[in-house]
C-alpha positions in Angstrom: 42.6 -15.0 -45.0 44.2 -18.1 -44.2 47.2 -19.1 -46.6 46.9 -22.6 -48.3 49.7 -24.0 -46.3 47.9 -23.3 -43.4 45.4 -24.6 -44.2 46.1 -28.1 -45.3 48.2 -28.1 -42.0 45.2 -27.1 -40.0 43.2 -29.9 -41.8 45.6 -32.7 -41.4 46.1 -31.5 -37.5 42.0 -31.5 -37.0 41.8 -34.8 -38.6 44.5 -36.7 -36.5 43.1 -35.0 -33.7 39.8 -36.6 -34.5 41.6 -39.8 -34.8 42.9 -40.2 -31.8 39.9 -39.0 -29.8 38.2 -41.6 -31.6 40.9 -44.1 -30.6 40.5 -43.3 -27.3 37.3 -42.9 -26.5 36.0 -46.6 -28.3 39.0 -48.5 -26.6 38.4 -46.8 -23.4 34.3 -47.7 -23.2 34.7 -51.6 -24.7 33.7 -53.4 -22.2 31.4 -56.6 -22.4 30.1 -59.5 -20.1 30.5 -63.3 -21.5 30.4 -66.9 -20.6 32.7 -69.5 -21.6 31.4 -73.1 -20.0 30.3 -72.2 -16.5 32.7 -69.5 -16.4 31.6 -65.8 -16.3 34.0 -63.0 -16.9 33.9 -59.5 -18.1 36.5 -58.2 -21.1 37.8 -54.4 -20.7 40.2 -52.4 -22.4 42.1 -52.4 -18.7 42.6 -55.9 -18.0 45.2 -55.6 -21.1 48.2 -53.8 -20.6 48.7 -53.1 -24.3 45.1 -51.7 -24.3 46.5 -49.5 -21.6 49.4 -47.9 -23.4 47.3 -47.2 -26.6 44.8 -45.7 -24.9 47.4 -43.4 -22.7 49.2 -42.9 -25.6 46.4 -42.1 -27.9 45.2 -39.4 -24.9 48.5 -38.2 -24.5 48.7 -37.5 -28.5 45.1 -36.0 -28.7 46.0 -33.2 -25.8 48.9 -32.8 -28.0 47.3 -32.3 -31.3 44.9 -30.2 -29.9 47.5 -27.5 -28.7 49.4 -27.8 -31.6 46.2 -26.1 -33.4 47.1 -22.7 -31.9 50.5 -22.5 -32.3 50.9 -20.5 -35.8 53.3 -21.0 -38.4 55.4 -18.1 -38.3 56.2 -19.2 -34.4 59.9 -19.7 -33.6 58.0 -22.6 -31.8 57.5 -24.3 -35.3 60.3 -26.4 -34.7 59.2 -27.8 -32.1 56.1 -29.1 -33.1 57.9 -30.7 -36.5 60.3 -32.7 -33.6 57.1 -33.3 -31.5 55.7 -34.8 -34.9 58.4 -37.0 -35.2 58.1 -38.0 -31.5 54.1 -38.8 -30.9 54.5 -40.2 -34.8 56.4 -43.1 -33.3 54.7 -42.9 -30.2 51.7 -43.9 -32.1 53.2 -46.8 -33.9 54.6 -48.2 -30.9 51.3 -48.3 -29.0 49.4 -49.6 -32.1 51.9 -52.5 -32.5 51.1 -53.2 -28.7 47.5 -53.4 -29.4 47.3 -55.2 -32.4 49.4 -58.0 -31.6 47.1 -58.4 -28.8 43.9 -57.9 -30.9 45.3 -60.7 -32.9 45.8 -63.1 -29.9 42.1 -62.2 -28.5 40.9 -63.0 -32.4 42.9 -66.0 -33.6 43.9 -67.0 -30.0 47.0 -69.4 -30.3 47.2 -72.7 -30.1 51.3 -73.6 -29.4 50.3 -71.6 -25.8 46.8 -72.6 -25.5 45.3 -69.7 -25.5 41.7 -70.1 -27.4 40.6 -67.0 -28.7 37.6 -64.8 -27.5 36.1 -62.8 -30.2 33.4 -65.8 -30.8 32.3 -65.3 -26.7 32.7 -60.9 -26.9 31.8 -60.2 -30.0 31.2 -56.6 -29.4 34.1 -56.1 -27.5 36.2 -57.1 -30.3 34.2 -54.8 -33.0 34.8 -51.7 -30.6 38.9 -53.1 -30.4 38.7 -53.1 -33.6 37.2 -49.8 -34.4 39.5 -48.1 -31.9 43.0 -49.7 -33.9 41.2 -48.6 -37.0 40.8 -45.1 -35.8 44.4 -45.5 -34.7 46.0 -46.1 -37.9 43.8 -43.3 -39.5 45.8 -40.9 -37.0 49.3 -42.8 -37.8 48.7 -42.2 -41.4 47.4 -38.5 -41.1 50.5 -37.7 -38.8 52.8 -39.8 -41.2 51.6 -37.6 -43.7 51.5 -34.3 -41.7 55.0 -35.1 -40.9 56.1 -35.0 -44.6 54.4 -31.9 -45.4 56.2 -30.3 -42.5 59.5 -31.7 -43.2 59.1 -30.4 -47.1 58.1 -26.8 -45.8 60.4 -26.6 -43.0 63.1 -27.6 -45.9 61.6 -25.6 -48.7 61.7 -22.1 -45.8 65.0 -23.0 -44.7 66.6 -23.3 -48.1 65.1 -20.5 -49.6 63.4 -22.6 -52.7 60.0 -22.3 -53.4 57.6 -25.8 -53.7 58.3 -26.9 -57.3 55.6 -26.3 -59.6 54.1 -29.7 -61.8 53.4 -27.7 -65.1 56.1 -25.5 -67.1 55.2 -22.0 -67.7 54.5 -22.2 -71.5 51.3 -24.3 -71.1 
């Protein structure tokens, strides 16, 4: 039987992993033809460096997760995933900043550089950019998350203490 601990770790670990297969798969296949005047140009995840790095770092995080599913608890190579955590946690934040600050120029445009935005010419592109930084920051949260359970277990093992319990005995 699995223990409870386990479990919610193994739940928090298959939903990031979800995540960021998600992330990557709708960034990596946005991709839409449009006109603007007389001009015709494609939009793609690839002609964007930003939408580069989240979609490497998304990939590099889902090959991660998904390895970090077999490793058991009791494993001296425990600690090592809770660092790793830590690691692809900020990993993620970095490359969703990336992305969204170019997400936000391809929406709003801006007008101090004169660049117009595009959404209104690829709207579909845009939704699937959008879906993919929404699936994004589902994984940042469920590994922000994941990372606090681990720390509190890791803490609550080392220093002996069991998890507190939130009603008193007498009730």
């Amino acid at each position: 039987m699995v223990k409870p601990k386990r479990l919610l770790s193994l739940l928090l670990r298959l939903i990031a992993f979800g995540a960021t297969l998600a992330a990557v798969i709708i960034m990596a296949t946005s991709h839409e033809k449009g006109s603007f005047f007389a001009l015709s140009y494609e939009a793609k995840y690839s002609d964007t460096p930003a939408f580069k790095y989240f979609v490497i770092a998304n990939a590099i995080v889902t090959v991660y997760g998904f390895l970090a599913l077999f490793i058991p608890s009791e494993s001296p190579l425990w600690r090592l995933v809770l660092a790793l955590d830590l690691v692809f946690t900020m990993l993620l934040i970095s490359s969703i900043s990336a992305a969204l600050a170019v997400a936000q120029v391809g929406k709003k445009g801006n007008s101090s550089a004169g660049w117009l935005p595009v959404c209104g010419q690829v709207t579909k592109y845009c939704n699937q950019v959008t879906g993919a930084l929404v699936a994004g920051f589902i994984a940042i949260i469920t590994y922000i998350i994941l990372l606090l359970y681990s720390i509190y277990t890791f803490l609550n093992s080392l220093l002996g203490k069991t998890p507190c319990r939130l009603s008193s005995p007498g009730i």
